[in-house]
C-alpha positions as CSV (number, residue, x, y, z in Angstrom):
1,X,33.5,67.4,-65.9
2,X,34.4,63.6,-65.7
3,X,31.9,61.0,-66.0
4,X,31.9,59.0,-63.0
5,X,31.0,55.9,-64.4
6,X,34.4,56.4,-66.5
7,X,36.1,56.8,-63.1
8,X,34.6,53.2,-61.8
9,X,35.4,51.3,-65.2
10,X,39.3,52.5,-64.5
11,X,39.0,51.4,-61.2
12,X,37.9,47.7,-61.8
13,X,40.6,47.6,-65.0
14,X,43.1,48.0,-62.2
15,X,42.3,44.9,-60.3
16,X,44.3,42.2,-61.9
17,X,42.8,38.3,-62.2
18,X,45.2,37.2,-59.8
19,X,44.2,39.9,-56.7
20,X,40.1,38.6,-57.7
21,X,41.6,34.5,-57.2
22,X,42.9,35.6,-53.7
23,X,39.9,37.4,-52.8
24,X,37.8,34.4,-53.5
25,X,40.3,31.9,-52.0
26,X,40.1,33.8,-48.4
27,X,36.5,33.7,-48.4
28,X,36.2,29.7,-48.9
29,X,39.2,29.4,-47.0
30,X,37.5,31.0,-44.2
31,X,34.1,29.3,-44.8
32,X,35.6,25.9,-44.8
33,X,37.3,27.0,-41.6
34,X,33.9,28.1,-40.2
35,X,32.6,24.9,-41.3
36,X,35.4,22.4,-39.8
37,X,35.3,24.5,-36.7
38,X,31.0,23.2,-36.2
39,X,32.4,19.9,-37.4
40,X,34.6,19.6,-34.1
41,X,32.5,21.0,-31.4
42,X,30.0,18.2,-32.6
43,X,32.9,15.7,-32.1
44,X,32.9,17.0,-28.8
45,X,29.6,16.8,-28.1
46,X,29.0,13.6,-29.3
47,X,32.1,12.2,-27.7
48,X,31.0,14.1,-23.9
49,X,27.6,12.3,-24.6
50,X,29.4,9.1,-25.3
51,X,31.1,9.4,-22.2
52,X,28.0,10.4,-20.2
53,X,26.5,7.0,-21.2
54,X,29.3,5.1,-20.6
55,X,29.4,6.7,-16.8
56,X,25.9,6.2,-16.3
57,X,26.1,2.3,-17.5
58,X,28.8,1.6,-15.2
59,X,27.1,3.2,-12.4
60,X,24.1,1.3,-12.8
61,X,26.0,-2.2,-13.3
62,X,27.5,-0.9,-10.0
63,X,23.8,-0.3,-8.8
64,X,22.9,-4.0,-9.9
65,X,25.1,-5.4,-8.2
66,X,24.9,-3.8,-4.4
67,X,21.3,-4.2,-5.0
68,X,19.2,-4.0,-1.8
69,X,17.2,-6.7,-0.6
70,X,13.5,-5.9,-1.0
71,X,14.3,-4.0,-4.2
72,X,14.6,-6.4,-6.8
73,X,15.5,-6.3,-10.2
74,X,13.9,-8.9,-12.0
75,X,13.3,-9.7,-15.5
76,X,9.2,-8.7,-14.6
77,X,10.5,-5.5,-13.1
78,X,12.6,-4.7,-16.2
79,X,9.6,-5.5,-18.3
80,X,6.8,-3.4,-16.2
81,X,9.5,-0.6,-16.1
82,X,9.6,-0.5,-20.5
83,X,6.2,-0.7,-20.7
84,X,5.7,2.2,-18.3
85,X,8.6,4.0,-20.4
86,X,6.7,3.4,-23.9
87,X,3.4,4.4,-22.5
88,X,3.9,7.4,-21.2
89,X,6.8,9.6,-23.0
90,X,4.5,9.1,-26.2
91,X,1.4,10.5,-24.6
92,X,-0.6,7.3,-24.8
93,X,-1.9,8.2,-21.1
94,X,-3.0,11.6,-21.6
95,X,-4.6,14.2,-19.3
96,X,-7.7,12.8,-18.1
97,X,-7.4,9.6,-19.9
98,X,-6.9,6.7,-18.0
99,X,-4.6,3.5,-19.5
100,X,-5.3,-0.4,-17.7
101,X,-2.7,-2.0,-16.9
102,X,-1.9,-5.7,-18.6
103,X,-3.0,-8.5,-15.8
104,X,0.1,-10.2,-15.6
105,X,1.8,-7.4,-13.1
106,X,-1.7,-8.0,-10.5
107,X,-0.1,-10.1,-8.8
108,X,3.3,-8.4,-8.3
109,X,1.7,-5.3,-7.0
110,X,-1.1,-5.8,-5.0
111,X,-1.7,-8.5,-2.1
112,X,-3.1,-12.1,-2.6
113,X,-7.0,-12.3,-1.0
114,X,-6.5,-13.4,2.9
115,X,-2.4,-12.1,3.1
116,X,-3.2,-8.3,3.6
117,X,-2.1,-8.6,7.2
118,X,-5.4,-8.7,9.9
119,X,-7.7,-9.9,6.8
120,X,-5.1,-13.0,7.0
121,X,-5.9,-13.9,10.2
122,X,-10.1,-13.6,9.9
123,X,-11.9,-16.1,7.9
124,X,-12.1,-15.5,4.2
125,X,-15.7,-16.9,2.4
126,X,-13.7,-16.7,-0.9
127,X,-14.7,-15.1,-3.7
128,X,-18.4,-13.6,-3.9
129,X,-20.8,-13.7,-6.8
130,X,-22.1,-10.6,-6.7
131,X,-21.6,-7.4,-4.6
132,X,-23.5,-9.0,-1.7
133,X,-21.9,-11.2,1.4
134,X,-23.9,-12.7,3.7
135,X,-22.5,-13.6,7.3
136,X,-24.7,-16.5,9.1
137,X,-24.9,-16.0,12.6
138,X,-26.4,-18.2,15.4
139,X,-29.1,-16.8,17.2
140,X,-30.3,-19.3,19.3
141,X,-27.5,-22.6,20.3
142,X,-29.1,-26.2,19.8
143,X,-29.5,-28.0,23.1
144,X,-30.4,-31.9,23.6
145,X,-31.7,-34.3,26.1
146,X,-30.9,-37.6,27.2
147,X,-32.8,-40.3,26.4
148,X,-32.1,-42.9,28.1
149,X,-33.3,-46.6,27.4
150,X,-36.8,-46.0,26.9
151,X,-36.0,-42.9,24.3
152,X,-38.1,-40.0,24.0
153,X,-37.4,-36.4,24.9
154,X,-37.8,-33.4,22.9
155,X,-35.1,-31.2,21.3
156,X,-34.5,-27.5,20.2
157,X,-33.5,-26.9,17.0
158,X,-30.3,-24.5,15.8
159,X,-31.8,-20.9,15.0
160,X,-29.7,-19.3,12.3
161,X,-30.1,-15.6,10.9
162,X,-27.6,-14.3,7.6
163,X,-26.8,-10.6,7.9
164,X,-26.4,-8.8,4.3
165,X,-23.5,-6.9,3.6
166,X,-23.0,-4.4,0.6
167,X,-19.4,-4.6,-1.0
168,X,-17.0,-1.2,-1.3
169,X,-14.4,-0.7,-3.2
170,X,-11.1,0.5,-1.6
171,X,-8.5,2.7,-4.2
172,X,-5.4,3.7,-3.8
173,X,-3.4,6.5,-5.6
174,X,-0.2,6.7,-5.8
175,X,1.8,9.3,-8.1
176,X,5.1,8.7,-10.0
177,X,6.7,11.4,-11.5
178,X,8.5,11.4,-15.3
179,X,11.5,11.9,-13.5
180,X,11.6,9.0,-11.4
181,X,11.0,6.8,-14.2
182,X,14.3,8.2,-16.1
183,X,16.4,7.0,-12.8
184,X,17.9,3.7,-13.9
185,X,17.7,2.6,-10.3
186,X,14.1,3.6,-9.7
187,X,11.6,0.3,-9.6
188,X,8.3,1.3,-10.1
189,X,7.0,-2.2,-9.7
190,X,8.6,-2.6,-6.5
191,X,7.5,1.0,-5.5
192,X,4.0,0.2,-6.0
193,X,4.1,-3.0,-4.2
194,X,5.2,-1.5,-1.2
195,X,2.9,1.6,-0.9
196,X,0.0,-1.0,-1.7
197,X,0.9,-3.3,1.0
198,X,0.8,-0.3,3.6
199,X,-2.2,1.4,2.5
200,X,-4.7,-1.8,1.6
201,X,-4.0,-4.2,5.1
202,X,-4.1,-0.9,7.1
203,X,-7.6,0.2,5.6
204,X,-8.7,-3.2,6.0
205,X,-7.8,-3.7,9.6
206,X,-9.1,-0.4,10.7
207,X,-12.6,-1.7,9.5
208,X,-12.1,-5.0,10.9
209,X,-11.1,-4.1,14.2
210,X,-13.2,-0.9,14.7
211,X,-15.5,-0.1,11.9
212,X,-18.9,1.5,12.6
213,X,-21.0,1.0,9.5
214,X,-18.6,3.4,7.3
215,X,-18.8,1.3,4.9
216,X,-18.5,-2.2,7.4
217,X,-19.2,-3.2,11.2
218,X,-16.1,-4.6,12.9
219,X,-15.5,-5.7,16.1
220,X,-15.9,-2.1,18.1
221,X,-19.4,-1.4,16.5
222,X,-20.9,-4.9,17.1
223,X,-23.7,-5.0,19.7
224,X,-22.5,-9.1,19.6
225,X,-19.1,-7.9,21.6
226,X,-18.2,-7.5,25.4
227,X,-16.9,-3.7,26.0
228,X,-14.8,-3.7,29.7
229,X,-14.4,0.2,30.5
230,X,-11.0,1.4,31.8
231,X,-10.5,4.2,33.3
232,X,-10.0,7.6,31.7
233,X,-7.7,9.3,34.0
234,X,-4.2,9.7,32.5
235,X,-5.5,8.2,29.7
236,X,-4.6,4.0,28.9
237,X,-1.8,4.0,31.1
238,X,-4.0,3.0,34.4
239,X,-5.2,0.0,32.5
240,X,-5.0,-3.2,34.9
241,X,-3.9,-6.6,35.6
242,X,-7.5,-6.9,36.5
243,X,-9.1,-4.9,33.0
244,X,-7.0,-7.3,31.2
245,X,-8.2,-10.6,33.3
246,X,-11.6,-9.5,32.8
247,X,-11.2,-9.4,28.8
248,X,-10.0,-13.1,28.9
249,X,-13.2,-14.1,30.5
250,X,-15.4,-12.7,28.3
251,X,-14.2,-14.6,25.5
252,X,-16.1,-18.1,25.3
253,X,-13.2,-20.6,26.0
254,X,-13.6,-22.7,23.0
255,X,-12.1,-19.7,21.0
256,X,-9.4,-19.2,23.7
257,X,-6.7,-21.1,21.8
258,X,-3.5,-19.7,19.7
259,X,-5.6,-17.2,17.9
260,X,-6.9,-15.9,20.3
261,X,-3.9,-12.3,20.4
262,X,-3.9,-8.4,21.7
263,X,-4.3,-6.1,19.2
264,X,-3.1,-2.9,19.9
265,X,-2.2,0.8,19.1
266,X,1.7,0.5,18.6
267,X,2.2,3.7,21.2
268,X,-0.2,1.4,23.6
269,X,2.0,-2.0,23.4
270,X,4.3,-0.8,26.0
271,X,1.5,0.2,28.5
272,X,-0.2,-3.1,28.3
273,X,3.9,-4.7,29.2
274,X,4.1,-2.2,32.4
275,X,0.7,-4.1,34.0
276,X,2.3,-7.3,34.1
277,X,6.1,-5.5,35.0
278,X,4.0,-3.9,38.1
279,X,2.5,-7.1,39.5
280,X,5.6,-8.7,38.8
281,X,4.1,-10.5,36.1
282,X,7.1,-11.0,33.4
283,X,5.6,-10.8,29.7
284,X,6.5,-14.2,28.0
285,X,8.4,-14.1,25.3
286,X,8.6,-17.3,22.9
287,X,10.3,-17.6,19.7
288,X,10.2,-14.1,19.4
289,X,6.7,-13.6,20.3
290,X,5.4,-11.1,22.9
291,X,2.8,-12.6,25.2
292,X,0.3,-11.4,27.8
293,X,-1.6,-14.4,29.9
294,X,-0.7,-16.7,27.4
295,X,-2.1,-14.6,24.3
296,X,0.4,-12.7,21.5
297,X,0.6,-9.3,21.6
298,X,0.3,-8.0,18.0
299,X,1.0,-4.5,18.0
300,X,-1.0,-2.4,15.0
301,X,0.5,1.2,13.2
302,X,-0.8,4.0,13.9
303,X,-4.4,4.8,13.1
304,X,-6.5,1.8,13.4
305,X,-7.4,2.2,17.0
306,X,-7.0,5.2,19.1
307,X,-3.2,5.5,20.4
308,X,-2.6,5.6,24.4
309,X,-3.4,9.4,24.5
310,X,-6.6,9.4,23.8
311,X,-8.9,9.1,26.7
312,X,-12.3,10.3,25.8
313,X,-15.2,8.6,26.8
314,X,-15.9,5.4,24.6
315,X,-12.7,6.0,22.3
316,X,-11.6,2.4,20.8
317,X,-8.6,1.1,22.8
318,X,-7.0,-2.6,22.3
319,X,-8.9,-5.5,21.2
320,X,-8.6,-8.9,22.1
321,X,-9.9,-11.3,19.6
322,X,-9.9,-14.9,17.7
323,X,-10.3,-13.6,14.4
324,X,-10.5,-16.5,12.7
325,X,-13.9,-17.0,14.3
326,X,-14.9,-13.2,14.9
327,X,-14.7,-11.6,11.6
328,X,-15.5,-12.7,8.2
329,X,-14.9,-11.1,5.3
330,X,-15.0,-11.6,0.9
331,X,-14.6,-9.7,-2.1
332,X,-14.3,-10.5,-6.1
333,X,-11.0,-12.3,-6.4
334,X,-9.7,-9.1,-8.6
335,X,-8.0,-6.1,-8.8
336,X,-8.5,-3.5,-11.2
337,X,-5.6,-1.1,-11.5
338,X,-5.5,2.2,-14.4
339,X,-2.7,5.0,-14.5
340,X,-4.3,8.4,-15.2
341,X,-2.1,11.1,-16.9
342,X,-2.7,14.3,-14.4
343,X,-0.3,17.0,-14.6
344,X,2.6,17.8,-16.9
345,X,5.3,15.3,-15.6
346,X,2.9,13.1,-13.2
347,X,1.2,9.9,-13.7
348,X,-1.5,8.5,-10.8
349,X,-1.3,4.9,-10.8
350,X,-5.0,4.0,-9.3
351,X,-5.8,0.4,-8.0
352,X,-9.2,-0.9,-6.8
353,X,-10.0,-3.2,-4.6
354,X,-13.5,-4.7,-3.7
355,X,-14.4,-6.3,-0.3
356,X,-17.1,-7.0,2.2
357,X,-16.8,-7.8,6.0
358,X,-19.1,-8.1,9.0
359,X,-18.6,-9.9,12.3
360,X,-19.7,-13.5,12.5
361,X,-19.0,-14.2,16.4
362,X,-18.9,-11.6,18.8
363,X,-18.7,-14.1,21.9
364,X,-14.9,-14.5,20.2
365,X,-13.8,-10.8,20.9
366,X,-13.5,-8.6,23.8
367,X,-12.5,-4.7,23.5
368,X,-11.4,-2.4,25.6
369,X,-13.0,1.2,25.9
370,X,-12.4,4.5,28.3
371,X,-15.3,5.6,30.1
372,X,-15.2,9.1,31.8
């Protein structure tokens, strides 16, 4: 028998040097292919990449400059947006962990004391010391006598009482998603500067105009305030020339002056025009300005007093008031603002907001209210 290990030795004699130098040249010949052949679909890559860039550069040079008014792009903008963009990708704000945001954007999102719409027309006390205001209201008028030559005569004195009011604090939320913050045309400054100044002047108004103790008083749940019932029956549209007349007397006529306005549910504005179009009373219009028997109408957004479909006995209709002297209000001068990390992908921008109102002069309001 043959040894087979004989057999093998033969077989590997037979291969020459020069068949073993092509063998190994294929295979690095094909691994350096292999390699070059990586080495250009990362060209590729890079250089669709490049090109992605480029595109989304030019589109947002494009976006600069058709730039809508009321979304601008300022260097403070710029500057909130990085700092956003550096907090958040590197987990800094974390679930459950809230991160304050540096003072110097404050101003830039959330309203000035005495601009946040109604609260800029009542009178602002300025900045309390603690979380107490205090409203001084007369209770009793000082009167006086005449003397004549001789003198003499007694007088009354002014009788003053201060009403204590506990300070809340108002927050709002609003969310902002990774992904809008990646959007070169997204302006999270701006963004939050416009949901604050919807949410803050219409929470503050609501309480103002027709708060009953939850947390403030306004105008609607002062005893201090003439109430004229309307009638019920198809709801505020039967309001009359007479209703309205009688809400101008009730006002003391020292406060009867230019800020002395209609407040009113933005579905009710057009009922309150129809009384004076059906006694052929034309609404005067000046500079723009709506006005019913001499007083601007300034109509309100939906869900600060009831809208003209609601007719259920004592439901909060339109107001007519001098604010300036009605309502008073205060709070701590500051903001506080603090972005919580939520969910996977969502931030919650919170901002806080302390305040304290009351009604100082009911003889300066008169409201409006259905009876059955």
């Amino acid at each position: 028998m043959s040894n087979p290990e004989n057999k093998d030795n033969k077989e590997l004699e037979s291969i020459s040097k020069e068949d073993v130098t092509k063998i190994v040249d294929e295979k690095l010949k094909s691994e350096i292919q292999a390699k070059k052949d990586l080495l250009e679909k990362a060209e590729q890559e890079k250089k669709a990449l490049q090109d992605e860039i480029k595109r989304m550069k030019e589109l947002d040079e494009v976006d600069r400059k058709n730039i809508k008014i009321g979304e601008p792009r300022n260097k403070k903008s710029e500057d909130f947006k990085e700092f956003l963009l550096k907090t958040v990708p590197d987990m800094r704000i974390k679930t459950g962990v809230s991160v304050p945001i540096p003072a110097q954007y404050f101003n830039e999102i959330v309203p000035s004391p005495g601009r946040t719409n109604i609260l800029s027309q009542c009178k602002y006390q300025g900045i309390a010391q603690s979380t107490q205001m205090y409203i001084t209201k007369t209770k009793t008028a000082p009167t006086g006598n005449w003397m004549g030559l001789t003198g003499g005569g007694t007088d009354t004195t002014l009788s003053a009482g201060a009403e204590s009011v506990t300070m809340d604090c108002f927050t709002v939320k609003i969310p902002i998603y990774d992904y809008q913050m990646i959007n070169p045309n997204f302006d999270p400054l701006q963004y939050m500067k416009d949901e604050v100044a919807i949410a803050i002047p219409k929470a503050c108004a609501k309480q103002a105009l027709a708060g009953t103790g939850s947390p403030f008083t306004g105008l609607y749940g002062s005893s201090d305030v003439t109430f004229n019932a309307i009638s019920a029956t198809g709801a505020i549209t039967n309001v009359s020339l007479t209703d309205l007349r009688n809400m101008v007397a009730t006002v003391y006529p020292d406060f009867r002056n230019n800020d002395l306005k209609w407040y009113v549910d933005m579905s009710e504005e057009q009922a309150l025009y129809a009384v004076c179009d059906a006694n052929n009373r034309v609404t005067d219009v000046t500079n723009g300005v709506s006005r019913i028997l001499g007083y601007e109408v300034v109509p309100l957004p939906t869900g600060i007093l009831n809208p003209a479909t609601t007719s259920t006995t004592g439901s909060k209709h339109f107001v007519l008031a001098n604010l300036k002297e009605a309502v008073e209000y205060a709070d701590l001068g500051t903001y506080k603002i603090e972005a919580f990390r939520t969910t996977s992908g969502l931030t919650t921008w919170e901002i806080y907001y302390w305040m304290g109102l009351g009604v100082r002069n009911g003889y300066a309001a008169a409201g409006a209210k259905c009876h059955a």
